[in-house]
C-alpha positions as CSV (number, residue, x, y, z in Angstrom):
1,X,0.0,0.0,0.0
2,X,1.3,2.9,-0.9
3,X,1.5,6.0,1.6
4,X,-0.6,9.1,1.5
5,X,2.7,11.4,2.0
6,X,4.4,9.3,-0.9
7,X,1.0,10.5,-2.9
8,X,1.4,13.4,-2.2
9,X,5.4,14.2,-3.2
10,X,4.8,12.0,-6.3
11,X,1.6,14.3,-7.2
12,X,3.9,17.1,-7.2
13,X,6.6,15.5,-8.9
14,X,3.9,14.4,-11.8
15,X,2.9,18.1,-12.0
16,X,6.9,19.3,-12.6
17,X,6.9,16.7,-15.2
18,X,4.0,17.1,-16.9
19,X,5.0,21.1,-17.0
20,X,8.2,20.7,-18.8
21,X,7.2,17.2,-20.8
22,X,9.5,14.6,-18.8
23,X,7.7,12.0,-17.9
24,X,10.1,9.3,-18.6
25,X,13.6,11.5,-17.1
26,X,11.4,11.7,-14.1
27,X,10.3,7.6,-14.8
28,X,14.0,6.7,-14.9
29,X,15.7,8.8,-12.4
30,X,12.7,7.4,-9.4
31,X,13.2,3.8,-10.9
32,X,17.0,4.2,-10.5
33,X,16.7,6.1,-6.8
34,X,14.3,3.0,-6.0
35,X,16.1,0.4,-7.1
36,X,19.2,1.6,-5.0
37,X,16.7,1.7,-1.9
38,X,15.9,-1.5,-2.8
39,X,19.3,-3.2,-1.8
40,X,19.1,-3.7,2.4
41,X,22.6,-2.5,3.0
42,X,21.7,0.9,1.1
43,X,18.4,1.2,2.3
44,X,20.1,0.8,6.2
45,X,22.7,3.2,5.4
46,X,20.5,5.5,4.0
47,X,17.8,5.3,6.2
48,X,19.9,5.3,9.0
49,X,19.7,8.5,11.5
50,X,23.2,8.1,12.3
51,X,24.8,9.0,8.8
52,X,24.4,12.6,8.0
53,X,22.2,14.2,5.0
54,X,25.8,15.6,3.1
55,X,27.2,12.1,3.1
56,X,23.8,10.5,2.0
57,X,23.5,12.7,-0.9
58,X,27.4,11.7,-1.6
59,X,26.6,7.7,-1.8
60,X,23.8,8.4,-4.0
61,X,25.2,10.3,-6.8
62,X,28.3,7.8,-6.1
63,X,25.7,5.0,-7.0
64,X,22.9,6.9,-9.6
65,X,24.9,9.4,-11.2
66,X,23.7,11.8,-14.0
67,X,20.2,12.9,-12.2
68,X,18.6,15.5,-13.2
69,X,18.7,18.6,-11.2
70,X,14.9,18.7,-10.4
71,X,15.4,14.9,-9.0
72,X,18.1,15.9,-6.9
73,X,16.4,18.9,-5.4
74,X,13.9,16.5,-4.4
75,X,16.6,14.0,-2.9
76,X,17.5,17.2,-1.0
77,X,13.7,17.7,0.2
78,X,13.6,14.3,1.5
79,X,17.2,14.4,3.3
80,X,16.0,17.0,4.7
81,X,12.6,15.7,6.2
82,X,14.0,12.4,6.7
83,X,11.6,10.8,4.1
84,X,14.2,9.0,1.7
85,X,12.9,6.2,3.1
86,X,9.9,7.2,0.8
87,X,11.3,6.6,-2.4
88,X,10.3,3.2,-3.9
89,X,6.5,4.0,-3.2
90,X,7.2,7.8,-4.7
91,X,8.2,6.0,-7.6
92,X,4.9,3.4,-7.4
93,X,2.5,6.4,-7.5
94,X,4.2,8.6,-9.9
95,X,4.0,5.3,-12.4
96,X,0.5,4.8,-11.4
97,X,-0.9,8.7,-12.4
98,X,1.5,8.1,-15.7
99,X,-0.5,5.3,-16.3
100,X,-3.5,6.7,-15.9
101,X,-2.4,9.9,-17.7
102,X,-1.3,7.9,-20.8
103,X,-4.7,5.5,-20.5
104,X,-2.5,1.8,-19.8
105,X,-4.1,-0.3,-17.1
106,X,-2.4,-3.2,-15.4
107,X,-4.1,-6.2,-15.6
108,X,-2.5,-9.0,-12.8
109,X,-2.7,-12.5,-14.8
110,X,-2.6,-15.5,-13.9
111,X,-2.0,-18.7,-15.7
112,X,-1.6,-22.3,-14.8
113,X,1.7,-22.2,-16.9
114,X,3.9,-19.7,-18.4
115,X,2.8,-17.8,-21.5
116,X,5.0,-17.3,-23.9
117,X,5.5,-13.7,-25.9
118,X,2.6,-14.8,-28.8
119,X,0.1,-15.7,-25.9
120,X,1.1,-12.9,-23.7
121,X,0.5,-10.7,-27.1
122,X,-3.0,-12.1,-27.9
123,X,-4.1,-11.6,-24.1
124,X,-2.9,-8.5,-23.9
125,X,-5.4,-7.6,-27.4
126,X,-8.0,-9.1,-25.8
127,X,-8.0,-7.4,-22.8
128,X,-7.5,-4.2,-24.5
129,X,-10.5,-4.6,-26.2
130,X,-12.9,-5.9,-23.4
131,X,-11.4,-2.4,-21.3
132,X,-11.3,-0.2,-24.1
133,X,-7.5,0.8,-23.0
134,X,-4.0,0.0,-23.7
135,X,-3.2,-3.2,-21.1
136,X,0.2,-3.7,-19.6
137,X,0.8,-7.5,-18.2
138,X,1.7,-8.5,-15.3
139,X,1.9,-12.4,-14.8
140,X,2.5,-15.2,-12.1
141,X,1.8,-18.8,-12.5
142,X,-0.5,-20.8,-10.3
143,X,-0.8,-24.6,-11.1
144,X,-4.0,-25.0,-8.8
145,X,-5.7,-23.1,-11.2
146,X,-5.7,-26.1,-13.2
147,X,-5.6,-24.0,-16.7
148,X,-7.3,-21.0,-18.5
149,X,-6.7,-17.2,-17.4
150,X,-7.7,-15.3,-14.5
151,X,-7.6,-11.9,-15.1
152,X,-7.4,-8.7,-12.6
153,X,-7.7,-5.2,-13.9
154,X,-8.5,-2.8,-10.7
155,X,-11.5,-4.2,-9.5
156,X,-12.7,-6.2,-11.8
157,X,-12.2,-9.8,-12.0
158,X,-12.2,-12.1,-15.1
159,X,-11.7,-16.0,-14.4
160,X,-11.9,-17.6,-17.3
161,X,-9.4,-20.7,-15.7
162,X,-10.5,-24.4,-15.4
163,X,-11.2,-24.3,-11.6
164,X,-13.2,-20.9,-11.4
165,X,-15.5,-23.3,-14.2
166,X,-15.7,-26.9,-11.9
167,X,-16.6,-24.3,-9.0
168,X,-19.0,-23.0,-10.9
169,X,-20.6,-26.5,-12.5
170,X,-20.0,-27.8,-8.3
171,X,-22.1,-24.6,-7.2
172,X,-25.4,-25.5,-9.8
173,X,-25.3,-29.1,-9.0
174,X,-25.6,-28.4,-5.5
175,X,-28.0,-26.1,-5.9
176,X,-30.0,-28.3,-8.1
177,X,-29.9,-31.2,-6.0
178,X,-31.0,-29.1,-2.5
């Protein structure tokens, strides 16, 4: 879940972009800074009360060099505030308004096997069609579901897999039988 005061930095940071028409420098630079917090012995060090705000700053441009400036004044808000720690979900927000902004939705599917890139090509039409929006993928295999697709794009469910179909046939002949 991703924090309200991460929101709320992000939200700015979408605004700056979307002034000067860098959506992806900002994209990059908050996947690089996130990535780095991603590793526990940065994320310690950099989190860490004990290591000043001057020599933070140091280790980052040490490790993601060639920021842009507008990035590192906000690598110098958080120091400041003692919000680095904020970073990766910064980066999870501003991704979600570009999304939204550039009309992708991310559907979370799951298969009872692998897809490989032609099937992950003709679900990703399909869906685009039954939305009405360009669909970005995300996929995790789950052998229980016996086989078929099961689909989730925000709220809305699609289970088009073999088990979601047995519970269903299971569900009428109980009912039919009572």
């Amino acid at each position: 879940m991703i924090r309200s005061a991460a929101r709320r930095y992000a939200d700015a940071v979408f605004d700056l972009a979307k002034q000067e028409n860098s959506y992806d420098a900002w994209s990059t630079d908050l996947d690089r800074l996130a990535a780095l917090l991603e590793v526990p012995v940065a994320a310690r060090a950099l989190t860490s009360p004990v290591v000043s705000p001057a020599q933070k700053m140091r280790v980052i441009e040490a490790e993601v060099p060639n920021l842009m400036p507008h990035t590192r004044n906000l690598l110098q808000l958080l120091l400041h505030r003692d919000r680095l720690g904020l970073l990766p979900d910064i980066a999870a927000a501003f991704h979600e308004r570009l999304n939204r902004e550039r009309g992708i939705v991310t559907a979370q599917v799951t298969t009872a096997e692998p897809l490989d890139a032609a099937a992950q090509a003709a679900l990703v039409a399909k869906l685009s069609a039954y939305v009405g929006k360009q669909v970005r993928l995300e996929t995790s295999v789950d052998p229980s579901i016996i086989g078929g697709v099961v689909a989730r794009i925000g709220d809305q469910l699609i289970d088009g897999s073999v088990r979601g179909r047995l519970e269903t046939l299971r569900r009428r002949l109980a009912a039919g039988a009572a």
